[in-house]
C-alpha positions in Angstrom: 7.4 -40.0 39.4 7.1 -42.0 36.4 3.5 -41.2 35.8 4.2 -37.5 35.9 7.2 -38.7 33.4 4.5 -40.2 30.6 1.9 -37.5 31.3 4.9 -34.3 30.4 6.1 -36.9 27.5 2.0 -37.2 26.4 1.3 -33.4 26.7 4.7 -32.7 24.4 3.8 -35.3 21.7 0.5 -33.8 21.7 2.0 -30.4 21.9 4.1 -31.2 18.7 1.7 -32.6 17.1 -1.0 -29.8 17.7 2.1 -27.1 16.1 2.3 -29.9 13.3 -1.4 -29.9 12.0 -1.2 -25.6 12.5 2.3 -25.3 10.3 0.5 -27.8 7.8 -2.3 -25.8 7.3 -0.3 -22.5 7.3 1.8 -23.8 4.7 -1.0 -24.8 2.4 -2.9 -21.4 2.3 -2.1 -19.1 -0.4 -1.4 -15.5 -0.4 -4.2 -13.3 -1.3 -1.7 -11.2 -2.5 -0.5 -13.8 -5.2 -1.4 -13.4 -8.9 -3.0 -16.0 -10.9 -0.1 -15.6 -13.7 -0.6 -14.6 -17.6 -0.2 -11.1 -19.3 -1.3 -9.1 -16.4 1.0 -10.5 -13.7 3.9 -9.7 -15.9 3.1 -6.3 -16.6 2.3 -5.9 -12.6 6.0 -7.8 -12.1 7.2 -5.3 -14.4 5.3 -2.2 -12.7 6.5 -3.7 -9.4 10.0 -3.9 -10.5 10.1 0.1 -11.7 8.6 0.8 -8.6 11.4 -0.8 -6.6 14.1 0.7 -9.0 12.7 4.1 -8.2 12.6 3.7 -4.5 16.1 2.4 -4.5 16.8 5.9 -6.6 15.0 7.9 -4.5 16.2 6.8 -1.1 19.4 4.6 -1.1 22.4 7.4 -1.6 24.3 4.0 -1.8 22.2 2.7 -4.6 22.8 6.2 -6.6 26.4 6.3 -6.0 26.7 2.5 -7.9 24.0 3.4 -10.7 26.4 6.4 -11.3 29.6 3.8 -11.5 27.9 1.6 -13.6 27.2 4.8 -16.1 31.1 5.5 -16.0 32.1 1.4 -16.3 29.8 0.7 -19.0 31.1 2.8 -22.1 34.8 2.1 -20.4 33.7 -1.5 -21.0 32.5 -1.2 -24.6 36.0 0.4 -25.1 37.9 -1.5 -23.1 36.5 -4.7 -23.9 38.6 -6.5 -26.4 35.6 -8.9 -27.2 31.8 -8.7 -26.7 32.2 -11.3 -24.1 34.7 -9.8 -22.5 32.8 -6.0 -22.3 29.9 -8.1 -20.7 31.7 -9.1 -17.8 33.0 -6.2 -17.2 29.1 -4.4 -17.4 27.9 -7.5 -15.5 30.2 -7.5 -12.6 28.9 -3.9 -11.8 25.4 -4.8 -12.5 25.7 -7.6 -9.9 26.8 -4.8 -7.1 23.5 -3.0 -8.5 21.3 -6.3 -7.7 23.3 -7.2 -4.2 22.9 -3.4 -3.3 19.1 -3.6 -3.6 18.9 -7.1 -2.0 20.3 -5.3 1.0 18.4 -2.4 0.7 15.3 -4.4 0.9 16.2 -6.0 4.1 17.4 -3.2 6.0 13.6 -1.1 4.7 12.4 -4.7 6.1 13.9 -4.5 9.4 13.5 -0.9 10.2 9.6 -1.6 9.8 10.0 -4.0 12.3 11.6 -1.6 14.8 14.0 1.4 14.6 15.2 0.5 18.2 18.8 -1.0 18.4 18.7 -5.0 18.1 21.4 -6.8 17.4 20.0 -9.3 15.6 18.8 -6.6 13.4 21.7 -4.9 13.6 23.7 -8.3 12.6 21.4 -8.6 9.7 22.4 -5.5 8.1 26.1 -5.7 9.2 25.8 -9.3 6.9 24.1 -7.9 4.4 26.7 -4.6 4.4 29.7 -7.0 3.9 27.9 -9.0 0.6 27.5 -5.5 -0.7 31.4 -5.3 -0.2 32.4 -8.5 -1.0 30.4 -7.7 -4.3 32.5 -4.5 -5.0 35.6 -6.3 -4.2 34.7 -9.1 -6.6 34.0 -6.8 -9.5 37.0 -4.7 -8.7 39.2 -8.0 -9.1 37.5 -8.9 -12.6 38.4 -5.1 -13.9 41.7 -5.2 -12.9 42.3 -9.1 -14.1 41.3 -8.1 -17.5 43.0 -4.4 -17.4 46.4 -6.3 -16.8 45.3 -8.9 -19.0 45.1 -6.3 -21.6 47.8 -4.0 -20.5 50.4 -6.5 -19.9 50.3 -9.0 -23.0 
């Protein structure tokens, strides 16, 4: 019994340390993918980010319906905004909705092209990622209507 005991305990240290060496090695490759850096891999970043901008345009309704807020909060903002700082806040409260919006876009395009069947880890995933979206709103909601009482009530 206690030779069987060493030889399971000698297989999983090997076992582990078999999955140690591969991870290692994993870790240490690069991406073929990856740029090398200078002009050219920012004006790719910058294609790449256009590219994402119009996807999120073309296929996230949700995505539209935020750009369109943002269109309507920022000249409200310029107007409303008794300083510079303050107009800003109010622009980049919105703008963060914009970025949390296409954060959760991305995974839920990620995890339909893993499957389009019902999972619930999936399905928590984009249930989690739904709720920073509305968090997000709430949060820039709050700031608008701190500084509108701010404004209208001093």
């Amino acid at each position: 019994m206690f030779v069987r005991l060493l030889m399971w305990v000698s297989e999983v240290v090997i076992t582990m340390a078999a999955l140690s060496i591969n991870e290692h090695n994993y870790m240490n490759q690069s991406s073929p993918f990856k740029s090398k850096g200078g002009f050219h891999r920012l004006l790719n970043a910058l294609r790449y980010s256009a590219q994402g901008l119009y996807a999120a345009c073309r296929h996230e309704a949700a995505f539209r319906q935020e750009l369109l807020a943002l269109a309507v909060v920022t000249p409200l903002a310029l107007w409303v905004g008794r300083t510079p700082l303050e107009s800003l806040l109010l622009v980049a409260c919105w703008v963060l909705v914009l970025i949390v919006e296409l954060v959760n876009s991305a995974i839920e395009a990620l995890a339909d092209s893993v499957t389009l069947e019902h999972h619930p880890l999936i399905g928590r995933a984009k249930d989690l990622c739904s709720a920073a979206v509305l968090l997000t709103i709430g949060l820039a909601s709050l700031v608008w209507l701190v500084v509108l009482a701010d404004i209208f009530w001093t």
